[in-house]
N, C-alpha and C positions, 0 to 999 in steps of 0.2 A: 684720270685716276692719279692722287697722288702717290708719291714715292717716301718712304721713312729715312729721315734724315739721323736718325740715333745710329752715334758711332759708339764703338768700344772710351773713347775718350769723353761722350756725353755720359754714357752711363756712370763713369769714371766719377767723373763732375757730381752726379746725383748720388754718389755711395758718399761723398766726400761729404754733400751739405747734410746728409742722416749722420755723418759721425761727427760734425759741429753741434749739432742739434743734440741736447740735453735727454734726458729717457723723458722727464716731462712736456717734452717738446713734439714726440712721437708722430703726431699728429699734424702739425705742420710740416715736419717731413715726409710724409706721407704724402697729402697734398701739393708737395712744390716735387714729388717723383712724378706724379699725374701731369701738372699742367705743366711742369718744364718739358717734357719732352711728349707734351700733346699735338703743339705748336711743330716739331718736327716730324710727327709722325702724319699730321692731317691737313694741314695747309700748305705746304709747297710744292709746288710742280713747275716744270723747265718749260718754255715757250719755242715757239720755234726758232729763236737765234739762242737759244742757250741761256736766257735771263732767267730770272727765281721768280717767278709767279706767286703771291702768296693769300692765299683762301682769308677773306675776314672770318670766316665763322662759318656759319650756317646759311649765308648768301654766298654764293658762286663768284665774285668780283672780288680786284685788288683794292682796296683804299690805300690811298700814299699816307695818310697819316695812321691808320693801323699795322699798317705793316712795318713802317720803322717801330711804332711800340712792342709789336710783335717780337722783332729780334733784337731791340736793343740789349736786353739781359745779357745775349748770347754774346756781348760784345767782353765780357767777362773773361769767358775761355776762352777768345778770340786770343786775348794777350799772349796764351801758350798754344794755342791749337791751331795751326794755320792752315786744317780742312773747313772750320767754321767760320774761318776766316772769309775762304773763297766763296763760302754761302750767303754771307750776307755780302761782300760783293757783286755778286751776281744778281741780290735781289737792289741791293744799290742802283746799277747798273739800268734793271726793269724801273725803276723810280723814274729814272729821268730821260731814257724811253717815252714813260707815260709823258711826263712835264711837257718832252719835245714835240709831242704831238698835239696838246693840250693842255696851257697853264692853265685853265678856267676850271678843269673838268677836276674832279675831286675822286673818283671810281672808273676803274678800270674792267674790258672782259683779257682773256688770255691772249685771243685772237680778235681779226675782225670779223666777229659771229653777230653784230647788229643786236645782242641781246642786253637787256638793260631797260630804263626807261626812255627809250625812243618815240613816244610820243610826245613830251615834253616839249614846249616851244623855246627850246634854245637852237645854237648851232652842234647839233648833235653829229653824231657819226658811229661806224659799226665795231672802232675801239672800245668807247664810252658807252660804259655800263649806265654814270650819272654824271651831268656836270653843273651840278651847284656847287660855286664861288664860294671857297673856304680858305681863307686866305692860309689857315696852320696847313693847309694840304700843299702848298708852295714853300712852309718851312720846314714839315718831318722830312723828305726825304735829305737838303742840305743838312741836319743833322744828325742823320744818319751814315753821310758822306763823311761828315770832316768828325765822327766819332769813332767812327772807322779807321780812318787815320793816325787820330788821339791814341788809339789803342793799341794798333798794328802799326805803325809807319807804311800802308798803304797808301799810294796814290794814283791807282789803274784805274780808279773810280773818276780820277778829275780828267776825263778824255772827250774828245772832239763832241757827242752828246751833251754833254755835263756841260761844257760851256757854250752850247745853241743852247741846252734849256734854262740856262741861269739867263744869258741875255732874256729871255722873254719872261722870265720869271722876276727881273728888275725892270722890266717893261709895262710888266701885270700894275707892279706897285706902284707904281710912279700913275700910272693911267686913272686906279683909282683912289688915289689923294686927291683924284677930282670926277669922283663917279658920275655926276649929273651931266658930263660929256663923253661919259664911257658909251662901247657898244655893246655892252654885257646885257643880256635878257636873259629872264629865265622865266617861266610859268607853267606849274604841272595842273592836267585838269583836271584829275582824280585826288583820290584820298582826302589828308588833312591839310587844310589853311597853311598849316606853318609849313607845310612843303612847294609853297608857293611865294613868288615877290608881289605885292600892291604893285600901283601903276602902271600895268601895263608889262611887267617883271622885271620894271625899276628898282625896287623897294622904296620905303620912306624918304622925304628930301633929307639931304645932308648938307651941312655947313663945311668949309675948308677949315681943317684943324693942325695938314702937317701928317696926320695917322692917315690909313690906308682903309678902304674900305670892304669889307665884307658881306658876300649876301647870306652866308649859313653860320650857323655854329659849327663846332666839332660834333654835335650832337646831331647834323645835318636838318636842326629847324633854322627856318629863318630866323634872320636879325631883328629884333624891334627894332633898335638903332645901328646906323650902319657899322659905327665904329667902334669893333668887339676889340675892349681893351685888352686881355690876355693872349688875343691873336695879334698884338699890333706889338707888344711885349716881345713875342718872342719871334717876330720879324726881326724887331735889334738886336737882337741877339744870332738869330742866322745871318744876317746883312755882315755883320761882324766878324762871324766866321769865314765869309765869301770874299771877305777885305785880306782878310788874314790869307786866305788861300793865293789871291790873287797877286798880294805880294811876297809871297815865300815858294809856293810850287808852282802852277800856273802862272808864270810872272806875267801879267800886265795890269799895267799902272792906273788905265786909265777906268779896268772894269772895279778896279779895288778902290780908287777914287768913288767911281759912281756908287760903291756899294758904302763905302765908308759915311756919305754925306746923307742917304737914303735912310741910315740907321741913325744920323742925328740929330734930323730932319721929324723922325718919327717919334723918337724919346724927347723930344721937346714937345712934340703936338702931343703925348701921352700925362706926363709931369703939368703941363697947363690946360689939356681939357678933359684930361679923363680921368679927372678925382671927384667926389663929392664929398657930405658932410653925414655922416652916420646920425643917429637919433643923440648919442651924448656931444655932438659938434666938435666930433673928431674929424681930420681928414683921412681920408680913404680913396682907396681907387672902386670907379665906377666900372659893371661890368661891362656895360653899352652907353653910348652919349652918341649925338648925333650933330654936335657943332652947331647947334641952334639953342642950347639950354636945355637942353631934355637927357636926362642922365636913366642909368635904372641899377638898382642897387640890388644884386643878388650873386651865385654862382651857382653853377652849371655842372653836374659829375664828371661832364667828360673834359679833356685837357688839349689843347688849356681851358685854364682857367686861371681864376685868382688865388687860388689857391698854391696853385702848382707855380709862382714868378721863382722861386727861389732855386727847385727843380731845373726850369730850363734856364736858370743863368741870366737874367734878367735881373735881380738884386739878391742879396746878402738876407736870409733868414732872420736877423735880427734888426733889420729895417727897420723904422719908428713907423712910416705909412703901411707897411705889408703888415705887421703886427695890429696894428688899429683894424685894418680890413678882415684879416684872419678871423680874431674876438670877434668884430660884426659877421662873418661868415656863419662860424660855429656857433649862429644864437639863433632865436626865433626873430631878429630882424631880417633876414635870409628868408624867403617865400618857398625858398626851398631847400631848406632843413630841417631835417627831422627826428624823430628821437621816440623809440617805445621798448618795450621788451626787450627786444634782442639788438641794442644798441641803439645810437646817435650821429647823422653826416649829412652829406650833401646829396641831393637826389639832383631832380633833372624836370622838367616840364615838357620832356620828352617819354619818359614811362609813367605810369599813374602816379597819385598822391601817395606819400607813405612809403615809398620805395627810396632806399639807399642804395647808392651805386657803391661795388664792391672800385671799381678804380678810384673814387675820391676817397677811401680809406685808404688804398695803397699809400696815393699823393698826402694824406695828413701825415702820414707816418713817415716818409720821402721829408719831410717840409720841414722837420724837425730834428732834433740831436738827440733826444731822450729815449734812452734807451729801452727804457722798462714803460714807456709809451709806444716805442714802435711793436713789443711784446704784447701791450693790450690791445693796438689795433690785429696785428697778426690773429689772436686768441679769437677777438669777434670772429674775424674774416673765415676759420675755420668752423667755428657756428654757423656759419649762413650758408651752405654750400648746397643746403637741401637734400641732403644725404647723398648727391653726386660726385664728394671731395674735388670740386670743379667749381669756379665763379663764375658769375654771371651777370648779365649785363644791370640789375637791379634785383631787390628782393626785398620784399613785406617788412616794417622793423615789427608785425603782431605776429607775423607765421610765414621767414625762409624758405618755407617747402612752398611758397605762393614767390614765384620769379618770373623774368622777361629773358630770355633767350639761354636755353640750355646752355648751349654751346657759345666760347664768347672766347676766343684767345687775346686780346687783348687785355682782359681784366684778371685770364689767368697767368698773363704775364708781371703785369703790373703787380700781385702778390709777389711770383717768384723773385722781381727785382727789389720787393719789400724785403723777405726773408733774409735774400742773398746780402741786403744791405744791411741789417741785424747783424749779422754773421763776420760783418767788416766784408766782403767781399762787394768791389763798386764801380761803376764805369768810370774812366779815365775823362775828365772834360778840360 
């Protein structure tokens, strides 16, 4: 059972952003009282050494990359509040826990209660809920760590754990920049295709490029090609922060070296293999390429993505390549963009056709400076709620009250760090 994390100081926070908030605006205040402190009332609980356990939703298991989305907003009043401080420390803390146990594995249980997908042909165990190969699942929690920092001048986070699990988490990447020698399997016998690898639970062959390989998306389907550019993106960008760490707090030289060459090692195999050529013979970055010629030009709701390069600090918003991809993103060159009724974004070939993901409107609105565009993505995002005033993991662009999972904190975070960002209120990076 969890425990409710709303202090006198959260609420504080929520009466603050209703009196930022315009009398027009009414409604999105409303909406970020809900989901900002839903996330503390229903997903966290303490483990048995004291770490933050944190509920993805409506499945019982931690994801390392939902739960840094989960709380990074909160890293906001972290800057003044040094109880929500200790909270997302502690769920820090369970991050690389997980990592230490398990760089491969992507989802966690609290305990070892063997519940999860255990039958799955990997090297499973009775931590792991699931372990498909995501390579962003080896980057949320690092920045989760060093935004923590950013925000607080904490550093209780970079301790004797933190660095077992970054060694093998620079281990992971280096292994598969050349997967086709890896010992990585994975193959589920049930459900859908895309929750399984080809080969034997190789996935597809792959060419050496430099980038690192992946067997899922953040969306947890498989990779067509192995090398998911938005995950390899924002590897350079945590490699970077782990360089930084290792030569300013955790001094040594030799893991900041490793971490430094690893990230520019990758940003060159990224810049030379994983661009293509849109329909006006623009360059653009590919979502997937597999170092043999085979690119695949789309994007994905969940994050990363291409979308989202500017968000996680991997280039400059006003890029010439991220702007040319963006335009191809937001168009019907995109297989998976959509557009009807009740607005236009990026879905997913993970929920039906015709479904927008409420987190790729967070990220359009995140990805941009425009203010009175962040305002009309906010205004959609509050139509679509399905009369729940809560997001959700997708929804109908013919009829909102047709969604994919009631409950979704992550996507009801990713508004609240919309708004807050409207609002001028922003995480320190």
């Amino acid at each position: 059972m969890t425990k409710s994390y709303v202090t006198q100081a959260v609420r504080d926070f929520v009466t603050e952003i209703n009196q930022r908030c315009s009398t027009d605006q009414a409604q999105l205040a409303k909406i970020f009282d809900i989901t900002y402190t839903n996330t503390l009332e229903t997903t966290i609980d303490m483990d048995e050494f004291g770490n933050a356990f944190v509920l993805t939703g409506d499945i019982p298991a931690m994801w390392q990359r939902d739960s840094t989305a989960q709380l990074r907003p909160y890293l906001v009043m972290a800057q003044q509040d040094p109880e929500i401080a200790a909270l997302i420390l502690k769920v820090v803390q369970r991050q690389f826990f997980n990592m230490d146990l398990d760089p491969y594995a992507n989802a966690f249980n609290i305990e070892a209660n063997g519940h999860g997908h255990q039958t799955d042909r990997t090297a499973m165990g009775p931590w792991i809920w699931e372990r498909k190969y995501e390579l962003d699942s080896l980057c949320y929690p690092v920045q989760l760590a060093y935004l923590l920092y950013k925000n607080t001048g904490l550093t209780a986070q970079f301790d004797e754990t933190f660095v077992s699990a970054v060694k093998k988490l620079l281990h992971v990447i280096k292994v598969e920049q050349h997967h086709e020698t890896s010992p990585y399997r994975f193959e589920r016998v049930e459900d859908r295709p895309e929750d399984s690898l080809t080969r034997e639970g190789r996935g597809e062959p792959v060419g050496y490029t430099g980038m690192s390989w992946s067997g899922f998306r953040p969306s947890d389907d498989a990779c067509v090609y192995g090398y998911l550019v938005p995950a390899n993106m924002f590897a350079v960008v945590i490699l970077r922060y782990l360089k930084e760490i290792f030569s300013t707090i955790v001094v040594d030289t030799a893991l900041a070296a490793e971490a430094g060459a690893l990230a520019d090692e990758i940003q060159s195999g990224i810049e030379k293999y994983g661009t293509m050529q849109n329909e006006a013979g623009e360059t653009i970055y590919a979502y997937e390429v597999d170092g043999l010629g085979n690119a695949l030009l789309m994007d994905d709701g969940n994050i990363p993505n291409l979308m989202s390069a500017p968000y996680l600090g991997y280039l400059n918003e006003d890029n010439t390549t991220y702007l040319a991809t963006r335009k191809t993103l937001l168009s019907p060159e995109n297989p998976y963009f959509y557009a009807g009724t009740y607005g236009q974004g990026l879905g997913s070939p993970h929920t039906p056709e015709n479904y927008i993901w409420p987190i790729s409107l967070s990220i359009q609105g995140l990805t941009q400076s425009d203010r009175a565009e962040k305002l009309r993505l906010l205004n959609l995002l509050a139509t679509t709620t399905g009369g729940t005033n809560m997001m959700h993991e997708g929804f109908d662009v013919e009829n909102p009250a047709q969604f994919t999972r009631e409950w979704f904190s992550w996507a009801n975070m990713m508004y609240c760090e919309l708004l807050m960002d409207y609002l001028g209120l922003r995480v320190k990076q």
